[in-house]
N, C-alpha and C positions, 0 to 999 in steps of 0.2 A: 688354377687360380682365377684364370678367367671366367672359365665356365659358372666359379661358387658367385663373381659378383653380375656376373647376367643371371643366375638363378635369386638372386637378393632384389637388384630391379624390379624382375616381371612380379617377385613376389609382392612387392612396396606396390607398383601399378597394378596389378590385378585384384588390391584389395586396400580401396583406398580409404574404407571404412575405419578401418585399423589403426591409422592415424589417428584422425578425428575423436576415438574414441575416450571414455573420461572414465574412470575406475575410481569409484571411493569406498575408504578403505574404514574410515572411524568418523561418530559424526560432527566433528569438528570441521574436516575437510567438506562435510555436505554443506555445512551453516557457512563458510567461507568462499562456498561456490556459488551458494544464493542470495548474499551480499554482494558478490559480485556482477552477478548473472540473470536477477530477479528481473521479470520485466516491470511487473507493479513500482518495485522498488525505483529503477531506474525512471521510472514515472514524475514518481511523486520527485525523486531529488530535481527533473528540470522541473517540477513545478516551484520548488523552492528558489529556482533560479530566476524565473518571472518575478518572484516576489521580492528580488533585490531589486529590479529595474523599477516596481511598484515604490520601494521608497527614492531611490534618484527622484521617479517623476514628481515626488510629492515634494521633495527638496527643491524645488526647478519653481515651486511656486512662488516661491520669496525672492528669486532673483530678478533683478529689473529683466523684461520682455521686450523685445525691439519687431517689430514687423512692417511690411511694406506692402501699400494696400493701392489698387487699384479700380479704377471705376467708368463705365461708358454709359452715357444714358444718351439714351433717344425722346427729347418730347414729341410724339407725333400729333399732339395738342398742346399747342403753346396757352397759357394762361393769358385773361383780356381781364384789363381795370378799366371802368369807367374814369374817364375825366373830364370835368367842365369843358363845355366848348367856348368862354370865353378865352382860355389859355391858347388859344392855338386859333383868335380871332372873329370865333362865333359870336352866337345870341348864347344871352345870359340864360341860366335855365334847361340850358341845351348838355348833352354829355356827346362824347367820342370817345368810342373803343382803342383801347391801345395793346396790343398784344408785347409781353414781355418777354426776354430773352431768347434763346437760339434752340433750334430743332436737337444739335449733336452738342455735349460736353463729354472730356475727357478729363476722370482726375485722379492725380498718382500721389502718395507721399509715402511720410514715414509718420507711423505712428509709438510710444512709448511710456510703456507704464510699471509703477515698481509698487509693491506693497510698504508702508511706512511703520502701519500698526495696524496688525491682523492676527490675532492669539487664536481664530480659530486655525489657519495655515498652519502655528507653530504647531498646532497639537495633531493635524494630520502628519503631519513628520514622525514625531512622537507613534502613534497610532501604527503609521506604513510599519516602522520599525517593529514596534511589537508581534505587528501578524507574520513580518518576517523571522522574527525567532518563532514566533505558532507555527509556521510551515513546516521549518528544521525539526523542531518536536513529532512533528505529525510524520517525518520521517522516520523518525529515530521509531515511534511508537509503530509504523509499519513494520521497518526491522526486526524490533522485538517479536509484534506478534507475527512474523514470518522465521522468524528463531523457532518459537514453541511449533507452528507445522510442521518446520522442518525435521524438528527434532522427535515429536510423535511420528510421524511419516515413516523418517530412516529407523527407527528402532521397531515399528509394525511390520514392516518391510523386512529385516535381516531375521527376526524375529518368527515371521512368517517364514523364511527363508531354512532357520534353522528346526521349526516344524516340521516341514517337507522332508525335511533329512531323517528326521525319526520314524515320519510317516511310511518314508522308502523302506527303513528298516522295518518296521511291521510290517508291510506288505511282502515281505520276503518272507520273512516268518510265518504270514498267513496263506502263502503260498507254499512254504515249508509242509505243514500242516496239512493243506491239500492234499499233497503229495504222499503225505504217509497214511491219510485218511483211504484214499482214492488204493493205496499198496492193503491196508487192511480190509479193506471190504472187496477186494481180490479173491482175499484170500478167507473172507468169510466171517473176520474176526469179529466185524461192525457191522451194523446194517446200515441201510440207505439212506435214514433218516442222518444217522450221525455225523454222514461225510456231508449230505446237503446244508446240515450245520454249517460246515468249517466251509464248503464254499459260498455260502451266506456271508460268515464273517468277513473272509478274505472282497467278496463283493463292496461289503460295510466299509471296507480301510480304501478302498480304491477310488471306492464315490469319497471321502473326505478325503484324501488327497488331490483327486481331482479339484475337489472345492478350493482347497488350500493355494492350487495352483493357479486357480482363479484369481482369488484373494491376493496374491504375489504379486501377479501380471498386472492387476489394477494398481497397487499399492506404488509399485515401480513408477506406473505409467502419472502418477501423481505426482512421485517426488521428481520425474523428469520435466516435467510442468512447472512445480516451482523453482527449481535448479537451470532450467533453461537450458537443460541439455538434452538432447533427442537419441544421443548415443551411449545414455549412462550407462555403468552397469556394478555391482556391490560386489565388494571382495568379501571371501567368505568372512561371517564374521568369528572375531577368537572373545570367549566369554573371557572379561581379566581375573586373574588368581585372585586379586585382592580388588575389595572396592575403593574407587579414590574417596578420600574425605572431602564431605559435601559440608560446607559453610549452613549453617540452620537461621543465623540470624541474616535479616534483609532488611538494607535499605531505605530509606524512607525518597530515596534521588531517582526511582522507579521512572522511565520514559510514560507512562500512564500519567502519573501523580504531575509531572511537571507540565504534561499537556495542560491538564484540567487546571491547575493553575495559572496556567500560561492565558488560558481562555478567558480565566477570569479578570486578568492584567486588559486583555485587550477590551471587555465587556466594561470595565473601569474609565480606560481610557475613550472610550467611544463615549459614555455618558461624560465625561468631563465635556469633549468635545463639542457636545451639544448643547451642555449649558454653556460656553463658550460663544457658542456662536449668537446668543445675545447682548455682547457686547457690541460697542461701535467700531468700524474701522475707519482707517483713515491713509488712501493712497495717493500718487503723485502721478501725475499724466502732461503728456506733451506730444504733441503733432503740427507736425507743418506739410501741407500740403499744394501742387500748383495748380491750376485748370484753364484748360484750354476752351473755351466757345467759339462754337465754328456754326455759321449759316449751313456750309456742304461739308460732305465729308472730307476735310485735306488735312487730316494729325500731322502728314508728313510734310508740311508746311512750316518749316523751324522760322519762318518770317515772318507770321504771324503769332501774336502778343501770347504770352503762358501770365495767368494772374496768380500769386503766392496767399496765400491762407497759413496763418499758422499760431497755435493756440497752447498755453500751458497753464497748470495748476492747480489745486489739491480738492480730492475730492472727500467728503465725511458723511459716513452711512451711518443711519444709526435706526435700527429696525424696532418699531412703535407697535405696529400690528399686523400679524401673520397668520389670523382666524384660527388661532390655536393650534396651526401647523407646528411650531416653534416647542408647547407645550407637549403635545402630542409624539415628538420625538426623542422628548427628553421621558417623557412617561414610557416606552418604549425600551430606551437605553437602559433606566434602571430596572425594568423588569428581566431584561438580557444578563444584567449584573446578578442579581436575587436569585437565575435561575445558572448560572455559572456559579456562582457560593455553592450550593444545595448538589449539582455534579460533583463540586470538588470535594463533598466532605460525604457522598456515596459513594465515589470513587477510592475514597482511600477505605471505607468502611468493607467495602468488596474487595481490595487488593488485599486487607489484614486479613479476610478469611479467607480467600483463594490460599494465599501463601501457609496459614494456618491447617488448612485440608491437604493442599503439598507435604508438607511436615509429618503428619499423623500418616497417610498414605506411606511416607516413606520410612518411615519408624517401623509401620508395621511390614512394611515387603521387607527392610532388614533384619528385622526379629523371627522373619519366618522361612528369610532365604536357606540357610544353614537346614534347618529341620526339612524342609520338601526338600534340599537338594541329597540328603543324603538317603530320605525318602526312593527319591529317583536312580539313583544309584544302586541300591537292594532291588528295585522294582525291576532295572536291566537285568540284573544275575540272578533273578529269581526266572528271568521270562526266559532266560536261557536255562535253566534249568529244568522247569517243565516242559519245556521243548525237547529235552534229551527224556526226560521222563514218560513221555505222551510217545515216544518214536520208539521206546524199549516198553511202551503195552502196561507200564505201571501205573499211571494217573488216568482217569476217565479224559473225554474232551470237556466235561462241564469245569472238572477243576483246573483242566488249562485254561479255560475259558474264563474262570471268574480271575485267576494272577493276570493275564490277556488284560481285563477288566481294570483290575488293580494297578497297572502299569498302566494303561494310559491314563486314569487319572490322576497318575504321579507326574507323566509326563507333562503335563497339559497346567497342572500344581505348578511346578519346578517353574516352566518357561515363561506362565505368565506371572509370578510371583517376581521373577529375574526380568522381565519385562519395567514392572514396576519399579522396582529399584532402580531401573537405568532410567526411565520415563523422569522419574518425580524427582531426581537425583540432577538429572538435567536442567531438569525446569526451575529446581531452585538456585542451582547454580546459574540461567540466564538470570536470576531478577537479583544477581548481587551487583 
């Protein structure tokens, strides 16, 4: 007993991959892993998390402000006023320089202001808010279109995967073939030409699978890209007996449609805003402040005099002219608006035929799955039969060569026909 759990140990330590490792099985499980694991995705959501703190700050602007301000000046040129010099016991006629105030001032308070009546502040609130559900949208619409990747991806991928398995299978066969070509011209039956055929052929199926294994390796290395997993790996996949039923009607609450509406909400709200901000405001302000004047520098002298300063009440703005800046933004905002309408109703104009081309796509890979699969099915028991047939001396290599022929473009019928179906099938089902 001892020995099986030191051999379980060194086994778990010596391959720590094994762990780590993620096996998806159907592609729900892949769509669920890149929701969770997407790096973009995980992006865009903190970016929608800045855009909460974007409305607090814009909330923050209607609440009275309180701050405390500081200040050191140095005059190292005092200001001089002339003044008559009979004041100080001259000739009439006569002036003397008097230089005013002190080299060092120090001054500290508290300053305090609140907005009273400001419609353009309400409407950036309004505003923050809006681009805050736009970000949420702009999320949702990553997701979406990281659904449809995902979901073309793992189906090219298993797809490709389950090519490779037929591919194998012919490559036997066209090595089969070889072999009894290579036994008949032995023995004199065939000539040279006919076996350099079959190892022609058998060369044909090995470059396309190598290809194929190409096409796998990259496809994989894709979805481990979007999936955010470096150690993925695809169970084999099981074609289902039956197709699930695919809903045909969609939506009109599409993450697309709500963005581009959503755009046009904020494109709305931003020209209000604009014409808003020709109105007047009218805010409330107060400060008191103390200052010290010092000949040298002694602040730390609490025995000499701090003088109080302190001031309050209302201020009213009311903007007369802004050299057409004020026009120029509002002409702006509603061209923003005009061209958010015209997205939002291309937008839907494109989603009704995307979803419409989905529909027909998948109508017809329905309509023709049955016929190429059964297609495929005669085409394997035909390919084994002229195999038996070609090895007892009865059929030429040409006419194993043309069912050869025949079978793979049954093959190649079948999978991407059953490709389809799972593709378009998927994809109508993300956009319900």
């Amino acid at each position: 007993m001892k020995k099986l759990i030191l051999a379980c140990i060194a086994l778990l330590l010596g391959s720590p991959h094994v762990i780590g490792q993620t096996v998806i099985s159907t592609v729900n499980e892949a769509l669920e892993l890149a929701k969770k694991q997407n790096a973009d995705l995980q992006i865009s959501q903190q970016n929608a998390r800045i855009q909460s703190w974007n409305v607090t700050a814009a909330q923050s602007t209607r609440i009275p402000q309180l701050k405390f301000t500081t200040a050191l000046d140095y005059n190292f040129v005092l200001p001089t006023q002339l003044i008559p010099a009979q004041f100080f016991g001259g000739k009439e006629g006569e002036f003397r320089g008097v230089q005013f105030g002190v080299p060092f001032n120090l001054t500290a308070g508290l300053e305090a202001s609140a907005p009273l009546w400001n419609a353009g502040l309400k409407q950036d609130i309004r505003l923050a808010q809006q681009n805050q559900k736009l970000t949420d949208l702009q999320t949702l619409v990553l997701a979406d279109d990281l659904s449809t990747q995902v979901a073309r991806l793992y189906f090219a991928t298993v797809f490709t995967q389950q090519y490779l398995a037929l591919l194998q299978r012919n490559l036997a066969n066209a090595d089969s073939i070889v072999a009894i070509a290579r036994e008949r011209k032995d023995k004199g039956l065939i000539d040279q030409l006919e076996y350099n055929r079959s190892r022609a052929t058998r060369l044909s199926v090995e470059d396309v699978l190598k290809q194929n294994e190409l096409a796998y390796a990259k496809n994989l290395n894709q979805l481990r890209l979007l999936l955010h997993a470096q150690d993925l790996t695809l169970a084999p996949y099981v074609v289902p007996a039956s197709l699930a039923t695919v809903k045909e009607s969609v939506g009109e609450s599409h993450p697309k449609l709500q963005l581009r509406a959503q755009q046009l909400v904020v494109a709305q709200a931003q020209l209000k805003k604009e014409k808003l901000l020709r109105l007047p405001t009218l805010s409330a302000f107060a400060r008191y402040q103390e200052q010290a004047q010092r000949s040298t520098f002694n602040f730390l002298n609490f025995n000499e005099k701090w003088y109080g300063i302190g001031v309050t009440g209302l201020r009213f703005e009311v903007p007369i002219y802004t050299a057409r800046l004020r026009e120029s933004a509002i002409g702006r905002a509603q061209v923003n608006a005009d061209i958010a309408q015209l997205q939002l109703d291309n937008e839907q104009r494109k989603f009704q035929n995307e979803t419409e081309e989905l529909l027909l796509n998948y109508r017809q890979a329905v309509s023709s799955l049955k016929t190429n699969e059964e297609a495929y099915q005669l085409s394997q028991e035909n390919l084994q039969l002229v195999l038996i047939k070609y090895r007892g001396g009865i059929l030429s290599y040409d006419q194993y060569l043309n069912v050869f022929n025949e079978a793979l473009n049954a093959q190649n019928k079948y999978l991407r026909t059953l490709a389809d179906v799972m593709i378009n099938g998927k994809l109508l089902e993300l956009r319900n």
